[in-house]
MIZA-275133 format. One line per field, with one value per residue (C-alpha): residue in one letter; residue number from 1; x, y, z; chain. Coordinates in steps of 0.5 Angstrom, whole numbers, plus 500, padded with zeros to 3 digits. Each point is the difference from the previous one (the first is absolute). Layout:
r	(a	...)
k	(NUM	...)
c1	(X	...)
c2	(Y	...)
c3	(Z	...)
c	(A	...)
END
This chain:
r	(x	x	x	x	x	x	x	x	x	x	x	x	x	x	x	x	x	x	x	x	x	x	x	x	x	x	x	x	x	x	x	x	x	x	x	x	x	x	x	x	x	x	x	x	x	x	x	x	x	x	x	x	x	x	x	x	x	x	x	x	x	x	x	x	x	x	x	x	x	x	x	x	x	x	x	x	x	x	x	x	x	x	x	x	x	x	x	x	x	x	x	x	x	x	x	x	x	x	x	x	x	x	x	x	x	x	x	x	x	x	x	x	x	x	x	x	x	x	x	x	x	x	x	x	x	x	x	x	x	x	x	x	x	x	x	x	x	x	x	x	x	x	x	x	x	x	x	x	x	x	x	x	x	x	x)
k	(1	2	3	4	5	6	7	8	9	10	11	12	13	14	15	16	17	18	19	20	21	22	23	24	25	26	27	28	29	30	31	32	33	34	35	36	37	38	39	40	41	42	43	44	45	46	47	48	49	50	51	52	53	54	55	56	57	58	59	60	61	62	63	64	65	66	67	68	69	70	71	72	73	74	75	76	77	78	79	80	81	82	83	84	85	86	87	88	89	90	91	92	93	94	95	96	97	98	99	100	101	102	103	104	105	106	107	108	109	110	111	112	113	114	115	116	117	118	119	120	121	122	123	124	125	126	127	128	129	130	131	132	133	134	135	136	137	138	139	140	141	142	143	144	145	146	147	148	149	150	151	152	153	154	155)
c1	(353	507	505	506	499	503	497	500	501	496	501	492	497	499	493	502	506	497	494	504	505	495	497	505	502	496	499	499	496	499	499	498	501	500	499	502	498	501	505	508	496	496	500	504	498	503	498	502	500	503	504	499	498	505	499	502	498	500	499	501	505	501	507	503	498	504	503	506	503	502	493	496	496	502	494	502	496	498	500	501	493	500	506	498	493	504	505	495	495	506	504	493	498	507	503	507	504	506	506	500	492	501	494	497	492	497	501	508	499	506	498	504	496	503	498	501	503	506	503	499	505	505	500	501	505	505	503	500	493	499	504	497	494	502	504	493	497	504	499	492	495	494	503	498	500	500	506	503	500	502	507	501	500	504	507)
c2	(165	496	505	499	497	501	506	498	506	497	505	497	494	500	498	494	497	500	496	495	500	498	495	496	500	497	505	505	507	506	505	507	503	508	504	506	506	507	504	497	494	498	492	498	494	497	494	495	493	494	494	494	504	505	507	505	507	502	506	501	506	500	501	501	492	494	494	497	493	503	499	495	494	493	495	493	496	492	497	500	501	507	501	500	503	507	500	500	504	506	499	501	506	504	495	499	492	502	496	495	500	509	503	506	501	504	507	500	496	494	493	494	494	495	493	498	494	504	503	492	498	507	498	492	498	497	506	497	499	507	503	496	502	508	499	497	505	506	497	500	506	498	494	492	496	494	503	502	494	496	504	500	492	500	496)
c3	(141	500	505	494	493	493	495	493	495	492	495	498	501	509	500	494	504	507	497	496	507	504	495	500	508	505	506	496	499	498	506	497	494	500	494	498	495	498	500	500	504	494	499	505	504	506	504	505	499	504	497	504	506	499	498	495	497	493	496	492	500	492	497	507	502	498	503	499	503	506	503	498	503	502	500	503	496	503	493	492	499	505	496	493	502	503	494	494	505	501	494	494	497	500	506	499	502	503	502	507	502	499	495	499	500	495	505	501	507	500	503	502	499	504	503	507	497	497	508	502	494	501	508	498	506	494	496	494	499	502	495	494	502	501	493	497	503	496	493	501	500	502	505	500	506	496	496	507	503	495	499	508	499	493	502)
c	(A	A	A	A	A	A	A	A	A	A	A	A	A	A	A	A	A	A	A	A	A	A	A	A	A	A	A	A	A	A	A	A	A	A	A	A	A	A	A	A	A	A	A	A	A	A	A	A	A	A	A	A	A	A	A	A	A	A	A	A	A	A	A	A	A	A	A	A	A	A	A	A	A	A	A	A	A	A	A	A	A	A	A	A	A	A	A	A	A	A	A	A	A	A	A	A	A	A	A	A	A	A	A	A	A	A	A	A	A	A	A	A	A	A	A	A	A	A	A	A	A	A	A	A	A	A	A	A	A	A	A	A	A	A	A	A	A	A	A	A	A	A	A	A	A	A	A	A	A	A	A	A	A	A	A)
END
């Protein structure tokens, strides 16, 4: 067991989303699941699972549980296909499309969805470039590398 790791209050849903989070990562397992009833314990659930190697625990509380965008998960991905494969994957069946690369899964828990390619054009040595991709970037909800590009290089 990890020494330090994020704890994830669900109102419902914990065994569904850890299942579908470690679908979509490499490097990724459910550790254990715990199952809880009777008493002021019924139905609750709490598990550990890791996300490309990094651990998180995770219970369903009811109504205490929610999640705002003061926490959410970062995913650096490689290309447009690793884009769109998490945005639809994460954004179906109650999902929502935010803005800038940010969602919310169908649980409440907040994403940012982001190409590599974006922090190389935000680094661009010229800082011009760098800040037509940055505004193209603001004007997007789920983010488009060749979009991206394409606004770095207009003159």
């Amino acid at each position: 067991m990890q020494k330090v790791s994020t704890y994830l209050w669900f109102e419902k849903g914990v065994e569904e989303a850890a299942q579908l989070y470690t679908s979509l990562i490499p490097n990724s397992e459910i550790l254990e699941v715990r199952r809880f009833g009777g008493g002021t314990l019924d139905g609750l659930v709490v598990l550990r699972f890791t996300l490309d190697g990094v651990e998180y625990q995770a219970m369903n509380t009811g109504p205490a549980g929610g999640f705002t965008e003061a926490f959410s998960l970062s995913v650096l991905c490689d290309d447009q296909a690793e884009v769109d494969r998490l945005w639809e994957a994460l954004t179906a069946d109650g999902g929502e499309e935010s803005m800038c690369g940010w969602l919310k899964d169908p649980w409440g828990v907040s994403w940012q969805i982001v190409p590599r390619r974006l922090l190389e054009l935000q680094s661009d040595p010229d800082p011009e470039r760098a800040a037509r991709a940055n505004q193209a970037m603001l004007r997007m909800r789920k983010l488009d590398i060749a979009a991206l590009e394409a606004a770095a290089d207009a003159a």
